[in-house]
N, CA, C and O atoms as a GROMACS GRO file, in nm:
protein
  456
    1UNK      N    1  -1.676  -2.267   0.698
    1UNK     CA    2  -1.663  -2.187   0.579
    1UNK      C    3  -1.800  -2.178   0.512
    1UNK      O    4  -1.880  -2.271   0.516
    2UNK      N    5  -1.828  -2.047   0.443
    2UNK     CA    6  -1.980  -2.048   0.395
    2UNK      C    7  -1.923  -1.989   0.267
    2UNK      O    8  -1.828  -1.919   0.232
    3UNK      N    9  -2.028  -2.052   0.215
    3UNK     CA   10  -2.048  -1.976  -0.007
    3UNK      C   11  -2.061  -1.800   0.040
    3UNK      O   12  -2.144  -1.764   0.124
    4UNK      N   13  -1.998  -1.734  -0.005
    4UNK     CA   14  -1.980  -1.588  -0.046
    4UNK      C   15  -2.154  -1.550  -0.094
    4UNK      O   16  -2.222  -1.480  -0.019
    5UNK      N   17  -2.198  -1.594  -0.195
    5UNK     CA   18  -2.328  -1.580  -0.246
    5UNK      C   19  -2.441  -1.636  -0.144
    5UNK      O   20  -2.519  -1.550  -0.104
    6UNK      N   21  -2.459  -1.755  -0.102
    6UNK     CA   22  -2.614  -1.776  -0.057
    6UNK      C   23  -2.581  -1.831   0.095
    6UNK      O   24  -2.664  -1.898   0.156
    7UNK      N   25  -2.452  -1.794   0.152
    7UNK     CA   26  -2.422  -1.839   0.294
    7UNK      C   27  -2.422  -1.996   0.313
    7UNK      O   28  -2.404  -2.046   0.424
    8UNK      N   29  -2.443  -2.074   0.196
    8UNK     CA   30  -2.453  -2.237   0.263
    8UNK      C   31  -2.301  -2.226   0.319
    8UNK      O   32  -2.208  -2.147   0.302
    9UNK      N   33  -2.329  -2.398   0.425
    9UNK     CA   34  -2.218  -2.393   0.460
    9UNK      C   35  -2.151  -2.588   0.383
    9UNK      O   36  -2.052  -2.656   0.411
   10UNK      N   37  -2.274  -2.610   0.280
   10UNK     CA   38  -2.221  -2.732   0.208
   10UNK      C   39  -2.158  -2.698   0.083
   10UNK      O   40  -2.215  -2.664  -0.021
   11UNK      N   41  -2.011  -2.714   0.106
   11UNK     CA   42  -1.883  -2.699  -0.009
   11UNK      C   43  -1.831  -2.777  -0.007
   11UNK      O   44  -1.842  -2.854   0.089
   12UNK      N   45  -1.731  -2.807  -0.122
   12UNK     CA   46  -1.663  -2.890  -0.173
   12UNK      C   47  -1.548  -2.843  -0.235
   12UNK      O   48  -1.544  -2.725  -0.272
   13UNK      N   49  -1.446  -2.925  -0.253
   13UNK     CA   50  -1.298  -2.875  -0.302
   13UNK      C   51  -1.294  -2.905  -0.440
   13UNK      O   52  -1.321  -3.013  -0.493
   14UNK      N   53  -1.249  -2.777  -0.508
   14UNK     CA   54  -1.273  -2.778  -0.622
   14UNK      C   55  -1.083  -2.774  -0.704
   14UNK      O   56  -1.055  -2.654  -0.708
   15UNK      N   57  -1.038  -2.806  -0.727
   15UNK     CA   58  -0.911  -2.808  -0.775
   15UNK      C   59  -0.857  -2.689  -0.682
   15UNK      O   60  -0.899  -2.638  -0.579
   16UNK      N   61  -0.737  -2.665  -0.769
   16UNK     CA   62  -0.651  -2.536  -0.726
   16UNK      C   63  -0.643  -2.468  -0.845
   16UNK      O   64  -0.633  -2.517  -0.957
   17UNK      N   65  -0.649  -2.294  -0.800
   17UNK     CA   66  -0.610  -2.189  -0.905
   17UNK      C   67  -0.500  -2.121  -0.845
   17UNK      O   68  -0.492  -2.111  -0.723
   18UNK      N   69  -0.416  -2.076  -0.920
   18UNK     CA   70  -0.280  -2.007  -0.836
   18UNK      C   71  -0.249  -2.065  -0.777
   18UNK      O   72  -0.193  -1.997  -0.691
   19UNK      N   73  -0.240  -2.184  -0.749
   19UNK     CA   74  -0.180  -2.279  -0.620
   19UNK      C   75  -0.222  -2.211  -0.471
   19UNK      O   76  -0.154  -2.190  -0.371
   20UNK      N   77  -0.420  -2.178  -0.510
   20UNK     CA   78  -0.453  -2.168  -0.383
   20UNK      C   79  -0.586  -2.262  -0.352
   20UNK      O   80  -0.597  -2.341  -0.445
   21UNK      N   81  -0.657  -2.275  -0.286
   21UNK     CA   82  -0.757  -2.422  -0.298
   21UNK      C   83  -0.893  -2.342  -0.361
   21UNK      O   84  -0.924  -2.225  -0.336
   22UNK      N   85  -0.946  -2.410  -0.425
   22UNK     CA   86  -1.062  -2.367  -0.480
   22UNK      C   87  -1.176  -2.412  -0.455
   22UNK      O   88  -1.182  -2.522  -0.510
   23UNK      N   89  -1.266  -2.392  -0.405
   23UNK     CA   90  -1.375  -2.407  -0.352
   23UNK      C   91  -1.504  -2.391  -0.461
   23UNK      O   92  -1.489  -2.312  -0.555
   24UNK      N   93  -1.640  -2.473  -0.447
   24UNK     CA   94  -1.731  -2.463  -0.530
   24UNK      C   95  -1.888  -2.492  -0.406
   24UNK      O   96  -1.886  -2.557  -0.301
   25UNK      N   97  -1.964  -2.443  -0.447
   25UNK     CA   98  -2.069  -2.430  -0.385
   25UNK      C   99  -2.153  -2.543  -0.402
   25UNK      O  100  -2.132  -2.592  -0.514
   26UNK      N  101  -2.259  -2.618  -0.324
   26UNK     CA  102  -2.322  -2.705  -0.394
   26UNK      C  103  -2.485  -2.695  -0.402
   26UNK      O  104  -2.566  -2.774  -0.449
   27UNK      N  105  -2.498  -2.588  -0.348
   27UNK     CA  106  -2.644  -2.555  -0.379
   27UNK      C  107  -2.657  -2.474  -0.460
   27UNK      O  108  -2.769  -2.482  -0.510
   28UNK      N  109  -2.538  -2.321  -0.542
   28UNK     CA  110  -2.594  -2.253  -0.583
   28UNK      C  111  -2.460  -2.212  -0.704
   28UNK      O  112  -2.456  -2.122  -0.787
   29UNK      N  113  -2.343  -2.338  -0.666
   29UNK     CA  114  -2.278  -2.380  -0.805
   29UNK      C  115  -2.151  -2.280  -0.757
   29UNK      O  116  -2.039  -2.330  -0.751
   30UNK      N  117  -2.170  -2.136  -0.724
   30UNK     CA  118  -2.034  -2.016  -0.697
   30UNK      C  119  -1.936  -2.117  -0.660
   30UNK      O  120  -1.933  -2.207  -0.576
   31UNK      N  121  -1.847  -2.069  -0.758
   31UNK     CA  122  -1.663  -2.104  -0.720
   31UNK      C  123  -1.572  -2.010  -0.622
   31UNK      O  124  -1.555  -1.891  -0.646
   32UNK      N  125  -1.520  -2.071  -0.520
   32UNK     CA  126  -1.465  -1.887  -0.484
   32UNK      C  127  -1.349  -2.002  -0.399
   32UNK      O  128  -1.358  -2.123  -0.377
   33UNK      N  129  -1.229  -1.891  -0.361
   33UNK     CA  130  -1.135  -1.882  -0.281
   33UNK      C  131  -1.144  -1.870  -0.141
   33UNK      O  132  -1.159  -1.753  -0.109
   34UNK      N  133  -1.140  -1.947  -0.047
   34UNK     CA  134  -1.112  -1.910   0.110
   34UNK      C  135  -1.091  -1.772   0.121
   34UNK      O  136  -1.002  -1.712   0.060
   35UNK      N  137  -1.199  -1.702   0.221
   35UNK     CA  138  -1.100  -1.544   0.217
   35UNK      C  139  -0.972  -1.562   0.314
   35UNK      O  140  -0.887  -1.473   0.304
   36UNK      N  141  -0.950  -1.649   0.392
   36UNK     CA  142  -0.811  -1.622   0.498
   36UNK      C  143  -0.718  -1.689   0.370
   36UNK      O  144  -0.643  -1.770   0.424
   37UNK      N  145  -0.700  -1.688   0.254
   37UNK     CA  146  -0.576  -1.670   0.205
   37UNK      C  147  -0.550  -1.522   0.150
   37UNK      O  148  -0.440  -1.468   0.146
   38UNK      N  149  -0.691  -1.458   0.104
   38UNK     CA  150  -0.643  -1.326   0.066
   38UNK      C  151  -0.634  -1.166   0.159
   38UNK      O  152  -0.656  -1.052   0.119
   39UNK      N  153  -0.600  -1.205   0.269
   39UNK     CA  154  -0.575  -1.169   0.336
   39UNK      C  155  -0.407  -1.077   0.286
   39UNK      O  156  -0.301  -1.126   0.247
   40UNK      N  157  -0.442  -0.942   0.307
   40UNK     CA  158  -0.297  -0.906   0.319
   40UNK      C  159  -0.261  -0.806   0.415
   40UNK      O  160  -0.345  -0.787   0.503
   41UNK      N  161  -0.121  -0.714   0.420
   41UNK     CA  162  -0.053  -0.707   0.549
   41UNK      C  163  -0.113  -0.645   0.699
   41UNK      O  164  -0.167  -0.536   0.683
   42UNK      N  165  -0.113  -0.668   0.764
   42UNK     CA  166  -0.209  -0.627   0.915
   42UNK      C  167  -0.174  -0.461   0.919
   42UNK      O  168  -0.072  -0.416   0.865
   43UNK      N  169  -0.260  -0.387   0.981
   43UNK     CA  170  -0.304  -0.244   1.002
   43UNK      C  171  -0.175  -0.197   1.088
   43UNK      O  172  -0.134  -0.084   1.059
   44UNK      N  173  -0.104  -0.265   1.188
   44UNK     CA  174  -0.021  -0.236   1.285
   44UNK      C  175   0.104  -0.207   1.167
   44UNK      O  176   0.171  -0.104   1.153
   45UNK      N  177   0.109  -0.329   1.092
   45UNK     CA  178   0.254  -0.240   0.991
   45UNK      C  179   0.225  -0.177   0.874
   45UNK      O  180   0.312  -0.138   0.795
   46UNK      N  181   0.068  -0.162   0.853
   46UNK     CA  182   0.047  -0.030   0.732
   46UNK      C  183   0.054   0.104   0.841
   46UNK      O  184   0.091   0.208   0.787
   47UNK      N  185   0.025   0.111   0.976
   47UNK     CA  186   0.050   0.236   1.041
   47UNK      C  187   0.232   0.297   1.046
   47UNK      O  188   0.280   0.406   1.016
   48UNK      N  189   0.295   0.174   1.098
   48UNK     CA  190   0.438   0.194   1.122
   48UNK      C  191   0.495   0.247   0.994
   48UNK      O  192   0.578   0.337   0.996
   49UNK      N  193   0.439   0.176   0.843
   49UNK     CA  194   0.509   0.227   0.718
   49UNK      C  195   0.451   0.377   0.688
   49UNK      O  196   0.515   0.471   0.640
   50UNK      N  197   0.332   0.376   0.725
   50UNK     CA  198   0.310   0.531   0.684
   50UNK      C  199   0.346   0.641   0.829
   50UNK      O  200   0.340   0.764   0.821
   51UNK      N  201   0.380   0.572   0.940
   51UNK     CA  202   0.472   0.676   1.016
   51UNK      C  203   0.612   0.703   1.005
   51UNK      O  204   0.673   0.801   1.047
   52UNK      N  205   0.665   0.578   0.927
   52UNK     CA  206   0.802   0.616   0.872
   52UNK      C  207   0.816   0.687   0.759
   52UNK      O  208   0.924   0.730   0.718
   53UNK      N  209   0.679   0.704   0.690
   53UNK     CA  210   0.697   0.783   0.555
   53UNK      C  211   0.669   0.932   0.615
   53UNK      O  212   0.734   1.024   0.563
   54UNK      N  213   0.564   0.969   0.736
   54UNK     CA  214   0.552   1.085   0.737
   54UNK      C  215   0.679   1.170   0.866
   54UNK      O  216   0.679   1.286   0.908
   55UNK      N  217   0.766   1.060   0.895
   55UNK     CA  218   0.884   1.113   0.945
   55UNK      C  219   0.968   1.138   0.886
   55UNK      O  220   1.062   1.166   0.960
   56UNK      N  221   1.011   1.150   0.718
   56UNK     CA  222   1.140   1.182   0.632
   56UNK      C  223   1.159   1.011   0.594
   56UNK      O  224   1.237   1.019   0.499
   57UNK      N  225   1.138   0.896   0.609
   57UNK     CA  226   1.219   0.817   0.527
   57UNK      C  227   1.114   0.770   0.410
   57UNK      O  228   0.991   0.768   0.417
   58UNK      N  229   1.206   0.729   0.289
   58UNK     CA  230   1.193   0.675   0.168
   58UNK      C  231   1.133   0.639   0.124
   58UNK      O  232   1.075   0.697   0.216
   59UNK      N  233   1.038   0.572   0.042
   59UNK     CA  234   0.958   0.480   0.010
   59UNK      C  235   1.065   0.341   0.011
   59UNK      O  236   1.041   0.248   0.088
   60UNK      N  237   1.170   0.336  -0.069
   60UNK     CA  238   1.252   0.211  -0.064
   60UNK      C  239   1.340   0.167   0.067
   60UNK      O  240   1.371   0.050   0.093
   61UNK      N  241   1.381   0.301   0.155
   61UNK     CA  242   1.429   0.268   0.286
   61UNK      C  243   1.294   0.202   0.397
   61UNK      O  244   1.302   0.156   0.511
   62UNK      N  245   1.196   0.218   0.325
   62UNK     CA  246   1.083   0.137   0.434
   62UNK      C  247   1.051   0.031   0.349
   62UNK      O  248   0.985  -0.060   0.399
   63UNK      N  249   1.080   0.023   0.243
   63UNK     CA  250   1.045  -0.162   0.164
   63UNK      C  251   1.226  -0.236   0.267
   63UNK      O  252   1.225  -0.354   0.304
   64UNK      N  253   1.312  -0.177   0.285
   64UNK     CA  254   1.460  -0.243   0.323
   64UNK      C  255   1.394  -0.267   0.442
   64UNK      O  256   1.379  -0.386   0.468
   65UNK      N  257   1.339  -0.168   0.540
   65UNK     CA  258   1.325  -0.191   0.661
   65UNK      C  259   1.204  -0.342   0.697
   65UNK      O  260   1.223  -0.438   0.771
   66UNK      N  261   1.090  -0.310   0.616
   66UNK     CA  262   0.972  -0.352   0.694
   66UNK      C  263   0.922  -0.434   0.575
   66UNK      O  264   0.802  -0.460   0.571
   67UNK      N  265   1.018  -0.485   0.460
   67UNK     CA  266   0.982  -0.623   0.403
   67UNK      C  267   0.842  -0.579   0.288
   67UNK      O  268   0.782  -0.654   0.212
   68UNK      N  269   0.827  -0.455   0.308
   68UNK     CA  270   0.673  -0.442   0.192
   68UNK      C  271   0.709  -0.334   0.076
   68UNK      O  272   0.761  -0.222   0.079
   69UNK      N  273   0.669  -0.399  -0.006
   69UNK     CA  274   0.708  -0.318  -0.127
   69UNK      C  275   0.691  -0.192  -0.165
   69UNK      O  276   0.571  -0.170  -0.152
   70UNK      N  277   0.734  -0.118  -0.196
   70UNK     CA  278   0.762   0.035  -0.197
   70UNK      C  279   0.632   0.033  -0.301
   70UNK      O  280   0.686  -0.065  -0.353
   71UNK      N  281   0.537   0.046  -0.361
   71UNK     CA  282   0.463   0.073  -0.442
   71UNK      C  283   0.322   0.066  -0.361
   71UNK      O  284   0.232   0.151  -0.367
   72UNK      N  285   0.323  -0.061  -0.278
   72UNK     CA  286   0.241  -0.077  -0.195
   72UNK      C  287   0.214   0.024  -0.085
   72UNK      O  288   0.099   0.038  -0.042
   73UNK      N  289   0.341   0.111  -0.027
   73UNK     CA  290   0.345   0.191   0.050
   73UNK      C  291   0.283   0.326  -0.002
   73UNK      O  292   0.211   0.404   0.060
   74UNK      N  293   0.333   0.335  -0.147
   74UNK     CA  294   0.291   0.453  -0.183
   74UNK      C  295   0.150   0.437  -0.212
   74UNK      O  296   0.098   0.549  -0.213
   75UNK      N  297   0.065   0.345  -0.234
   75UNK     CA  298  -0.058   0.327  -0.247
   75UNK      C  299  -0.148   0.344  -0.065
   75UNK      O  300  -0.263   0.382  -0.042
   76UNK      N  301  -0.052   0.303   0.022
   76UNK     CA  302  -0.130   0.368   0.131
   76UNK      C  303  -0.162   0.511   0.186
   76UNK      O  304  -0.250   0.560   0.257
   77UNK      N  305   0.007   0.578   0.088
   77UNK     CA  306   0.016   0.708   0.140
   77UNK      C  307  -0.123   0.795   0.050
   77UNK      O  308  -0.192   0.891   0.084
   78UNK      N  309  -0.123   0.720  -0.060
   78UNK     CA  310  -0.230   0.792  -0.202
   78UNK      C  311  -0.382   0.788  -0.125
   78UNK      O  312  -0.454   0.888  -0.123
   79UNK      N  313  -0.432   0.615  -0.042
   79UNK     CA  314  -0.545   0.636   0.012
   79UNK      C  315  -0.558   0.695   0.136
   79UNK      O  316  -0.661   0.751   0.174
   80UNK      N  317  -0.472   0.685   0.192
   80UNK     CA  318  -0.438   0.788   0.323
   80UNK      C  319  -0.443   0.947   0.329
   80UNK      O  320  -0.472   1.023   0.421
   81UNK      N  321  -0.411   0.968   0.214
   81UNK     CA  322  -0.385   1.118   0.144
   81UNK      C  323  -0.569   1.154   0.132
   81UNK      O  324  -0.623   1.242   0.199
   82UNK      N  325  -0.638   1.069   0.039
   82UNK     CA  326  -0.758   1.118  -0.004
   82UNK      C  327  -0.899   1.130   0.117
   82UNK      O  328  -1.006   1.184   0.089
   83UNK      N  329  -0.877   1.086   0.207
   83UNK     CA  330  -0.932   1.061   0.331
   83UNK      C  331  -0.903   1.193   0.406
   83UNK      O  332  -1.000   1.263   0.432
   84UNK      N  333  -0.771   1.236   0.444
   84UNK     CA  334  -0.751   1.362   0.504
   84UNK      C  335  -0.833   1.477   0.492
   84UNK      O  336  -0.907   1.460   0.395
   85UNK      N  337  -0.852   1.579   0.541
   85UNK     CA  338  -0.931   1.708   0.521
   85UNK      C  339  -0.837   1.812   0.429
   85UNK      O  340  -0.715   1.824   0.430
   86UNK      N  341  -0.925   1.872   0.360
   86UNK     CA  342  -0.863   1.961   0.302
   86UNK      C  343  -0.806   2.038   0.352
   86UNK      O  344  -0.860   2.050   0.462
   87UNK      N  345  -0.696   2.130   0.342
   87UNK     CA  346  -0.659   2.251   0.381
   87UNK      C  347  -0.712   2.389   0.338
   87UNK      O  348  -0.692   2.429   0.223
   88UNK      N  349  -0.783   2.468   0.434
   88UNK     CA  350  -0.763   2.610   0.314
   88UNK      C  351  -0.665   2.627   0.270
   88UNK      O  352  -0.572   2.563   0.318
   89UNK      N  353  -0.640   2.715   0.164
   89UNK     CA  354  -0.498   2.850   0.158
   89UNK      C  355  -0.518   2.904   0.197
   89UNK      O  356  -0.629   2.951   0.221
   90UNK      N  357  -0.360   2.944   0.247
   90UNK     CA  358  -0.326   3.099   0.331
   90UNK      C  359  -0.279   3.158   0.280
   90UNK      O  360  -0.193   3.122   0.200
   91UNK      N  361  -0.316   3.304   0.306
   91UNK     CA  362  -0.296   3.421   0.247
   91UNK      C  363  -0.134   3.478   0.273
   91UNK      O  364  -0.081   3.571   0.212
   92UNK      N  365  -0.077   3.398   0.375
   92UNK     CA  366   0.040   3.449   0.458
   92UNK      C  367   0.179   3.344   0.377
   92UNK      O  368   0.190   3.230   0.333
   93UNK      N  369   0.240   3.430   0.388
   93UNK     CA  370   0.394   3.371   0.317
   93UNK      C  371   0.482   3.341   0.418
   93UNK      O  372   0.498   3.423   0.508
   94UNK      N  373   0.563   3.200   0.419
   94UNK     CA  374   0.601   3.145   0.536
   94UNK      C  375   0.763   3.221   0.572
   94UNK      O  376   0.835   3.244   0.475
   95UNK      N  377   0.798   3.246   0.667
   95UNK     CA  378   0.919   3.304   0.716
   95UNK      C  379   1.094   3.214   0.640
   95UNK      O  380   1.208   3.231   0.597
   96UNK      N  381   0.979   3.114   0.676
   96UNK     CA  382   1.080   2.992   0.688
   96UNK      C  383   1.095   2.903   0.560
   96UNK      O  384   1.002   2.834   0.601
   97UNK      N  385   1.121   2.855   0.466
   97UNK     CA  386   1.086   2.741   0.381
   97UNK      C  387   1.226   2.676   0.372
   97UNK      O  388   1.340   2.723   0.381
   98UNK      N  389   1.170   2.532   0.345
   98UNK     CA  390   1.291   2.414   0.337
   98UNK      C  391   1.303   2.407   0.202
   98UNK      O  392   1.203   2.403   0.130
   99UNK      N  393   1.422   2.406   0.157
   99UNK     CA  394   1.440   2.382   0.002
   99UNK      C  395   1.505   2.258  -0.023
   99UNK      O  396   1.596   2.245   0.059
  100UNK      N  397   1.497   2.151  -0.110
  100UNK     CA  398   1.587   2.032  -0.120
  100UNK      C  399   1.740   2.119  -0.182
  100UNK      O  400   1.785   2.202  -0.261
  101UNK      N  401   1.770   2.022  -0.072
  101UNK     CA  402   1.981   2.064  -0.130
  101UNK      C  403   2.003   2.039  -0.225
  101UNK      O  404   2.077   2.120  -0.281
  102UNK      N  405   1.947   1.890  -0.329
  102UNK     CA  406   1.995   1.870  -0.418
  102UNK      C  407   1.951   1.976  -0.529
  102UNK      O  408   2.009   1.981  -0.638
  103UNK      N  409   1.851   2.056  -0.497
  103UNK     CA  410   1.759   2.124  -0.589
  103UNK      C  411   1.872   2.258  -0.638
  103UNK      O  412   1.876   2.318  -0.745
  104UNK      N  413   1.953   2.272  -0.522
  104UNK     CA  414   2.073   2.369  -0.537
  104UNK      C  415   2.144   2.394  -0.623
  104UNK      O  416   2.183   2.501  -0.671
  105UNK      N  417   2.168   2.261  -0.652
  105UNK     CA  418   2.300   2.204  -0.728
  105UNK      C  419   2.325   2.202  -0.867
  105UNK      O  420   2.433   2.216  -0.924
  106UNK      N  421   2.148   2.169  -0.942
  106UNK     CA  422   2.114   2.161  -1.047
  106UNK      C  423   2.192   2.280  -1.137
  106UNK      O  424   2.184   2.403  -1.134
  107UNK      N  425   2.293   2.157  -1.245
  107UNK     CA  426   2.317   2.252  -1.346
  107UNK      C  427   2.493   2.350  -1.289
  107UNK      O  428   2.570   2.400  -1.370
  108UNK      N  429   2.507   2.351  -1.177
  108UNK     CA  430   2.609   2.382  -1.097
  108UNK      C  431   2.763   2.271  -1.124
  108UNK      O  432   2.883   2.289  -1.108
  109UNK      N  433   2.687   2.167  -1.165
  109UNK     CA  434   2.836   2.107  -1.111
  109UNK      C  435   2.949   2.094  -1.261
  109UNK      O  436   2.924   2.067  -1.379
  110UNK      N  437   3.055   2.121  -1.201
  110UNK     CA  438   3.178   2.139  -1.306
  110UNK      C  439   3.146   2.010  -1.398
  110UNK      O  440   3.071   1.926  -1.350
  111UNK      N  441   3.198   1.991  -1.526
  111UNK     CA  442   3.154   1.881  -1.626
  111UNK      C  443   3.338   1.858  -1.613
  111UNK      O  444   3.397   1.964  -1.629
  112UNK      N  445   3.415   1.754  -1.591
  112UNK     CA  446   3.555   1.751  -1.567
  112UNK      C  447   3.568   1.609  -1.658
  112UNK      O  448   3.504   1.509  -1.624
  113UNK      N  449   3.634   1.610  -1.747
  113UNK     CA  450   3.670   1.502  -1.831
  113UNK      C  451   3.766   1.456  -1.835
  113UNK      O  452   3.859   1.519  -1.884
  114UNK      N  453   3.788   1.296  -1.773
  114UNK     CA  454   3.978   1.294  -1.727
  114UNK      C  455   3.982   1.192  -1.867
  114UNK      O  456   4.088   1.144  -1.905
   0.00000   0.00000   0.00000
């Protein structure tokens, strides 16, 4: 393990913060954290969550599935998003468009008071 700041590799254990071990430097004083605790989730299941997001499912049906929190997901789709290339616009109007069903409904449904 080496100091973050001046690369020594003479450290010492310095209490715990968060109930994680704390480390202190002894040549140049820096306090710091082990990085293999802050480590978080591996690339293989940030790919799988953002291929289940760009196949139709949920943000919360992929926190049920794959154990990671739906906020977290949407934060990959947000940096994932800003990385992509822009699109032009097109001048052309699509034949086809998908409309949400529920979008149908709005305002439609009988008000029935038993």
């Amino acid at each position: 393990m080496q100091c973050p700041r001046c690369a020594s590799t003479h450290i010492r254990k310095n209490g715990k913060k968060a109930s994680k071990q704390n480390y202190i430097c002894v040549q140049c004083s820096r306090q710091f954290i082990d990085a293999y605790d802050l480590q978080g989730y591996s690339e293989e299941i940030k790919r799988e969550c953002l291929e289940m997001y760009v196949n139709g499912l949920g943000f919360r049906a992929i926190e049920r599935l794959k154990n990671v929190h739906y906020t977290t997901v949407i934060t990959w789709v947000k940096k994932t998003g800003k990385i992509l290339p822009n699109l032009p616009e097109g001048d052309e109007i699509p034949e086809v468009t998908q409309v949400d069903e529920l979008e149908t409904f709005v305002g439609k449904k009988n008000k029935i008071w038993l």
